[in-house]
MARGUKOL-305176 format. One record per atom (N, C-alpha, C, O): x, y, z. Coordinates in steps of 0.2 Angstrom, whole numbers, plus 5000, padded with zeros to 4 digits. Each point is the difference from the previous one (the first is absolute). Last residue first. Example, Ala and Ser with C-alpha at 12.3 -4.5 7.8 and 13.67 -1.06 7.14 Angstrom:
<rs>
506449895035500450065001499650055003500350065001499949664999499650065000500450065000500549995003
</rs>
This chain:
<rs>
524351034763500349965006500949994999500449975004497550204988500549954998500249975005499950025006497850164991500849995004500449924998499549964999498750264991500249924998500849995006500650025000498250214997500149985002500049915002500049985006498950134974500750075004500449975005500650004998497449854989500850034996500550065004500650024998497349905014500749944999500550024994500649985000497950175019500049984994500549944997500650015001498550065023500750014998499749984992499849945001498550075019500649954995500150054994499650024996499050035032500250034992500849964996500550025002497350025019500549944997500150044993499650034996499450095028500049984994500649974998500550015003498449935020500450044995500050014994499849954997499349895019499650075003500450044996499650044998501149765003499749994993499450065003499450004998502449965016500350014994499650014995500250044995499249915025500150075001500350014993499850054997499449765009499450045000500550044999499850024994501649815006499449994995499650074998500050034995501249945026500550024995499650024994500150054997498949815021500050085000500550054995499950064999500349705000499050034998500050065004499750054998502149845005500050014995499450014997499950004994500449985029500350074996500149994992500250054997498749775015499850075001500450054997499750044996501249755004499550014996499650085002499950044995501849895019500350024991499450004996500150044995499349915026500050065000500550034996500050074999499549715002499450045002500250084999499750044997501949805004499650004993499550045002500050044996501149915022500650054995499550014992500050054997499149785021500050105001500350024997499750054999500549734998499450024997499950075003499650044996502449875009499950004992499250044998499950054996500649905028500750044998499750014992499750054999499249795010499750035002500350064998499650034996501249784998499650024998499650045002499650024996502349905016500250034994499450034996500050064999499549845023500450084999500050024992499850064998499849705005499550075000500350045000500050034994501849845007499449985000499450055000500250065002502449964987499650015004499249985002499650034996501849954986500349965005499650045006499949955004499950144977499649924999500349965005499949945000500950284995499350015004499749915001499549985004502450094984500350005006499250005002500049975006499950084973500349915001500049985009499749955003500050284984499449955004500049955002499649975005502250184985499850015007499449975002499850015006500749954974500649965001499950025008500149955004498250134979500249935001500549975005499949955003500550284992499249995005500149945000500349985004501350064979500149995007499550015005500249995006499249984973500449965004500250015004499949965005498950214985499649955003500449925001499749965004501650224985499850035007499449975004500050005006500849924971500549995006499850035007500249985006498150054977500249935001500649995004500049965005499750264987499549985007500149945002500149985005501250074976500350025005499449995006500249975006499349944973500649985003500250025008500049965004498350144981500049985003500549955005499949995006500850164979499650035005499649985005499850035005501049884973500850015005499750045009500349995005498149954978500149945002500750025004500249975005498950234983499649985007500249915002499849985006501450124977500150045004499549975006500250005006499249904971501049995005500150025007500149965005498050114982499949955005500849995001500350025005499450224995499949954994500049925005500249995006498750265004500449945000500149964993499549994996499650295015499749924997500849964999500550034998498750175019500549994995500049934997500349955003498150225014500249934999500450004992499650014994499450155030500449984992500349944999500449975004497650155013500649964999500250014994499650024996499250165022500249994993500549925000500550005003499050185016499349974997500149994993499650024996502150015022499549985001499350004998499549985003502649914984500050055003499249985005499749955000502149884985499350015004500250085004500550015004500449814976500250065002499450045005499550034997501749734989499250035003500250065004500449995004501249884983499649984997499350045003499550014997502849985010500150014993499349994997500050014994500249945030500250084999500050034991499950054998499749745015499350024999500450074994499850024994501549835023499749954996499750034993500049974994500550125030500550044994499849954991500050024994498649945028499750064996500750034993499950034995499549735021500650014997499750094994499949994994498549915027501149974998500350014996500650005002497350124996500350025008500549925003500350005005498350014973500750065000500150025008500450045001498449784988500549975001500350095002500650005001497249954991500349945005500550015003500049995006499350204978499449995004500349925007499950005006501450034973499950045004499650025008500350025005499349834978500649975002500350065005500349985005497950064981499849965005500749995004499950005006500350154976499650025007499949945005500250015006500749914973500750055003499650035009500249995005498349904977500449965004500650035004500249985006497650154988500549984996500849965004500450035003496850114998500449945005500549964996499849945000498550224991500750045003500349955004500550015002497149964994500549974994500650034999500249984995498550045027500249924997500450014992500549974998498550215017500749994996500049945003500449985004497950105006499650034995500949984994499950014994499649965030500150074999500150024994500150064998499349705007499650065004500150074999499550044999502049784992499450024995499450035004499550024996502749945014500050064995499350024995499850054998500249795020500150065004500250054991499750054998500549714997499350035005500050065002499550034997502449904996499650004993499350025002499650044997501949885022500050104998499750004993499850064999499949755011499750055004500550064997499950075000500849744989499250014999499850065004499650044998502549905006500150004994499150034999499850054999500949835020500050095000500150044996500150065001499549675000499450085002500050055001499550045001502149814988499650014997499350045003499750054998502449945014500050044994499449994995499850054997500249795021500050045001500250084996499850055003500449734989499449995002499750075004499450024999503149924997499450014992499250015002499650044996501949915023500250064996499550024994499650054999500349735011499650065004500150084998499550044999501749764988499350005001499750075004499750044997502649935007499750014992499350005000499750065001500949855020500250075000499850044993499750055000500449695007499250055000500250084998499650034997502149795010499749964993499450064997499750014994501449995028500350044995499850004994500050054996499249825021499650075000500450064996499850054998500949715004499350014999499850084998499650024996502549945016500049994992499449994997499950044995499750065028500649974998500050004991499650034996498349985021500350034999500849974996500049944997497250145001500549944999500650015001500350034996498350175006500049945003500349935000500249975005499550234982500550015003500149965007500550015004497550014979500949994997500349975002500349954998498050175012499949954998500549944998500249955003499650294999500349965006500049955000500449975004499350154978500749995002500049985004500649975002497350044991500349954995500750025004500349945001498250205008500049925003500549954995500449965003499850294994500249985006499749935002500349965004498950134976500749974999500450005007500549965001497350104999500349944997500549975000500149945002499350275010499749945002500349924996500349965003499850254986500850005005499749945005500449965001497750114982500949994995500549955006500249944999497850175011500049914998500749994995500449965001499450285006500149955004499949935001500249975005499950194976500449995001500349965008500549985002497350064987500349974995500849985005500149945001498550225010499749935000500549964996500249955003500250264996500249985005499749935003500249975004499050144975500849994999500249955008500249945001497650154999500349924996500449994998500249945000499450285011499749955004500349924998500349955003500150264983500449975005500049965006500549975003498750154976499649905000500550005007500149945003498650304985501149985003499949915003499550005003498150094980500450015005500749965002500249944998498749994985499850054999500250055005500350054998501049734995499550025002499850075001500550035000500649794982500550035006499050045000499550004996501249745002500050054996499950065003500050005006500549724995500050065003500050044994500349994995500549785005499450005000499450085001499450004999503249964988499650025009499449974998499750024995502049864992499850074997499349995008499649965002503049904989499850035004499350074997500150054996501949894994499549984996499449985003499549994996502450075014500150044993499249984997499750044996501249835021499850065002499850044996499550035002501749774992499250005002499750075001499550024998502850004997499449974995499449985002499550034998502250005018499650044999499650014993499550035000501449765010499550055005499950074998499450025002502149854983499449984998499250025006499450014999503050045005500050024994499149994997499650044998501849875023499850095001499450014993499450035001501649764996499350015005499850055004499550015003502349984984499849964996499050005003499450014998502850035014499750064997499549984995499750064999501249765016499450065002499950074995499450024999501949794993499249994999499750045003499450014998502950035004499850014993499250004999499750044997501649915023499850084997499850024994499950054998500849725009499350025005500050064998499450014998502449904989499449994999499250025003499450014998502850134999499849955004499449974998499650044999501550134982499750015007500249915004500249964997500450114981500649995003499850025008500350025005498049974976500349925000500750025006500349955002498450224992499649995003500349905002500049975004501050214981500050005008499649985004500050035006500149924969500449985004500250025008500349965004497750104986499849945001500749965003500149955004499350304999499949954995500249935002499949985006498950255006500649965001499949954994499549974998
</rs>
């Protein structure tokens, strides 16, 4: 996205994407303490991936305890804080199965987000069942692609809001919902990086925005 379209955003969606933007930057630069093991690691994958989903289920519940305008104030935060753990456990889980350096910003983003919005993916990631494809990005193209997740993580934003009125329950409601979005995007992780990866050369197939 350029900078004039970045000027005729709102300003709260401008600084979120801004803060989508620099969440995956870190991630990018993100390197596993993991490395891949002599035997199938499925024991530690499923370990990795059940403190992952523990976590991030206490920080939303947590969250999601103050309630009202207070608790509105938290919801960004919490987000970021919880992509950045499920950004790390699948960078984790790929460098078990031996593809961490195949871990290319388009994948992960994948990996988070393809069971809300999977049509988001269709131009860029091509998933059979034993083969991904992945069709590389000009940055232009991946900041207009991010965009798009960014609006689809508003309105998640927007259906959390209504939880912060509710006392407990609501945090309780959030921290299970996370628990188990976190799980599946650690089981999504395994299955994906159980495949062969294969990137698209960037002079044949260069996508334009």
């Amino acid at each position: 996205m350029t900078k004039d379209a970045q000027n005729h955003l709102p300003r709260s969606q401008n600084s979120f994407l801004e803060s989508l933007i620099d969440l995956f930057t870190g991630l990018e630069e993100y390197k596993s303490p993991y490395a891949p093991t002599i035997q199938a690691p499925n024991e530690l994958i499923q370990e990795l991936i059940q403190n992952a989903s523990l976590k991030c289920a206490l920080i939303s519940g947590t969250c999601s305890l103050p309630p009202g305008p207070l608790g509105l104030l938290s919801i960004l935060p919490e987000l970021l804080m919880i992509y950045r753990i499920q950004g790390q456990l699948v960078i984790d889980i790929a460098a078990l199965l031996g593809k961490e350096v195949q871990v290319t910003k388009e994948l992960l983003l994948y990996c988070m987000f393809k069971n809300a919005g999977a049509q988001i993916f269709r131009k860029v990631i091509e998933e059979s069942s034993m083969r991904i494809l992945i069709r590389p990005t000009t940055v232009r193209f991946f900041q207009s692609f991010l965009e798009k997740i960014g609006i689809m993580i508003s309105q998640r934003m927007f259906r959390k809001q209504f939880t912060r009125w509710i006392p407990i329950g609501g945090a309780f409601l959030t921290g299970t919902l996370t628990y188990y979005d976190t799980k599946s995007i650690g089981l999504q992780a395994k299955s994906l990086f159980s495949k062969e990866i294969e990137t698209l050369s960037q002079t044949s197939e260069l996508l334009t925005s």
